[in-house]
N, C-alpha and C positions, 0 to 999 in steps of 0.2 A: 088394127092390131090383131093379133092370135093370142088364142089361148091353149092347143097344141100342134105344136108344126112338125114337121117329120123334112129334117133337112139332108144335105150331101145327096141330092138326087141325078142322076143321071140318063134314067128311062122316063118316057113320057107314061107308060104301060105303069110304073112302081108311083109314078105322081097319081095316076088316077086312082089306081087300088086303095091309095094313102086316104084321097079324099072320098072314097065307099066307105072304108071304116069311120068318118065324119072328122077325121086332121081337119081345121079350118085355115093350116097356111103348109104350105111346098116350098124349100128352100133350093137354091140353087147356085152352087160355088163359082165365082168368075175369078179365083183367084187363082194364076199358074202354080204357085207352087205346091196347090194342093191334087193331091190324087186324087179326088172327085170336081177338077176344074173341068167343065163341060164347055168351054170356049172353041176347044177343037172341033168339038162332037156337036151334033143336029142342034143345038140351043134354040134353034129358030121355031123348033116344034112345042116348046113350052105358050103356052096358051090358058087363056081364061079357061078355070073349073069352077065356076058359077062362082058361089059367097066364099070360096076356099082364094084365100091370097097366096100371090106369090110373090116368094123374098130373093130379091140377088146377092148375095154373102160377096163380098170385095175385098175383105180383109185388111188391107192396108189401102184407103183412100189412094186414088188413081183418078187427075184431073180427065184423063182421056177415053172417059168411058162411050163405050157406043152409045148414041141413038137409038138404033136398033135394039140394042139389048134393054136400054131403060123404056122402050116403048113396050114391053115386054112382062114386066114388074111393076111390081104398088108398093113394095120395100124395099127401100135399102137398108141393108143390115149392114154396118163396117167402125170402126174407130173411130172414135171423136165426136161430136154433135152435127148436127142437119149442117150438110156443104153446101144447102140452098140450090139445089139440079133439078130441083122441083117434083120432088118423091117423098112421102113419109120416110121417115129416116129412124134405125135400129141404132143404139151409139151401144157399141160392146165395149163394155168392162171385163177388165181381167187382173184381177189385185195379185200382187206376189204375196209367193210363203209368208213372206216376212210385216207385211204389213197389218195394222191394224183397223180394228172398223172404222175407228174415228179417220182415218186417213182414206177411207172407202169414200167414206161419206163428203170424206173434204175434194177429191178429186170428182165426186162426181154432182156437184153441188150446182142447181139450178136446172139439171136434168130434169123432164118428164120421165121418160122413161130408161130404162139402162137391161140389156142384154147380159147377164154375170153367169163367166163362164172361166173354166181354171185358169191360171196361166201355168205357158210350157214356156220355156226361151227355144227360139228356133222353131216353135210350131205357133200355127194361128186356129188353130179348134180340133176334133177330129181326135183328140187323144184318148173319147174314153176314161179319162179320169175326173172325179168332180171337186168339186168344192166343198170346203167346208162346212156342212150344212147349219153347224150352231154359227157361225158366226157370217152365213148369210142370213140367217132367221131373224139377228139382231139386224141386219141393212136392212130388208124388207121391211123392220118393224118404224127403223127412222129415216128411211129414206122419202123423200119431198113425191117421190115418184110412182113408178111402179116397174116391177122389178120381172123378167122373165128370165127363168132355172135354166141353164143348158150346164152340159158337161157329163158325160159316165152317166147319161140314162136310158132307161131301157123298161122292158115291160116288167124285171123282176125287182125293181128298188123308185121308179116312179111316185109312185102313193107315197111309198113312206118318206121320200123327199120331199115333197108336196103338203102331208102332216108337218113335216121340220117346219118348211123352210116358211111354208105358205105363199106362194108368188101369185102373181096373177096370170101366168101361164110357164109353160115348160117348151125346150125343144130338146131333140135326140136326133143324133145321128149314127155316131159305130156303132154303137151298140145294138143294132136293126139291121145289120147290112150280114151277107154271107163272104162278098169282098167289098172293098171299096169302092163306095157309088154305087151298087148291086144290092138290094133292099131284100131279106129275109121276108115276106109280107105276113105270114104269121108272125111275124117278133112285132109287125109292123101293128097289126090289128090288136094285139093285146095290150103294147104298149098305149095307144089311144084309148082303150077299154079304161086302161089301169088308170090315167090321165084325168080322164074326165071323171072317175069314181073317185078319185082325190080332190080333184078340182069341186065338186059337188059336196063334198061332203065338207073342206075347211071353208068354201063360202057359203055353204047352207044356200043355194041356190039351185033349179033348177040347171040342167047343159042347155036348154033354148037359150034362159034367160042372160047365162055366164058367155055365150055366142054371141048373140043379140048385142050386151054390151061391147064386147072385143069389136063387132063390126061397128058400133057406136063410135069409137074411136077411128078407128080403121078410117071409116067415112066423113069424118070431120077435120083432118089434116088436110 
């Protein structure tokens, strides 16, 4: 598992730089409808960056995934629980406006872990806007699981997302980028700064040790 990922990537060049600044996961879109689907483009050039995982973002489960591509990946990140393709598996949650925690909780009930990110109707991530952070702070506090931030983060509101919400990891993606898939790598580097200074300071843990376990996980699936 990660504890910050730097997703929407489309350069192998912006994946490494991500993991210099010490990102411990790279995210990568295979779903068409998104404007950072790299399905067309080089994909084949994504590659092991040592203890740094990388995630295939699918968005809407698709029986016919490459081979290729999952030989490629340690995560799948997409809707619903592990489809069993023999990958650790991300299940994103996306609660509407209108719902409440308790109905958070009841949809995602027996989950280990849960990706909670806004919803949009008609978009699948990528919008830059977040969630609710008081009433993700209550899921995180009763959720059976463990819970990773994404949505509208970025290097200026990270930490104090992170104080809110307290997850056990974060991701980002528009909010890094100069266009789409195209990665600002200062927005990129501070953002991971700002990450692990949050991430360290609500577990009162070392970054080895807060690493150390994510790969813990990671490696036990």
């Amino acid at each position: 598992m990660w504890r910050v990922k730097v997703c929407g990537l489309t350069k192998w060049s912006d994946a490494v730089a991500s993991a210099n600044e010490e990102a411990d996961a790279c995210g990568w879109i295979f779903e068409p409808s998104s404007p950072r689907f790299v399905g067309a483009k080089p994909w084949y050039l994504i590659r092991s960056l040592g203890g740094v995982s990388m995630v295939g973002v699918m968005g809407e489960y698709r029986a016919g995934l490459s081979v290729d591509i999952l030989r490629l990946i340690q995560i799948v990140q997409a809707f619903g629980c592990d489809q069993r393709i023999g990958k650790s598996w991300m299940p994103v949650f996306r609660p509407r406006t209108d719902m409440e925690v308790e109905e958070w909780l009841a949809e995602t009930r027996g989950w280990d872990w849960c990706l909670l990110d806004p919803f949009h109707a008609g978009m699948a991530g990528g919008t830059g806007e977040t969630v609710n952070w008081e009433l993700a702070a209550r899921f995180v506090e009763e959720f059976s699981g463990k819970v990773i931030l994404a949505g509208g983060l970025g290097p200026e509101n990270v930490r104090q997302a992170i104080r809110v919400v307290k997850p056990f990891g974060v991701d980002a993606s528009s909010r890094l980028e100069v266009s789409p898939g195209v990665k600002d790598l200062d927005k990129v580097g501070e953002y991971v700064r700002e990450a692990w200074a949050g991430l360290i300071e609500v577990h009162g843990r070392s970054q080895q040790d807060l690493w150390d376990e994510a790969a813990v996980f990671r490696n036990g699936w």
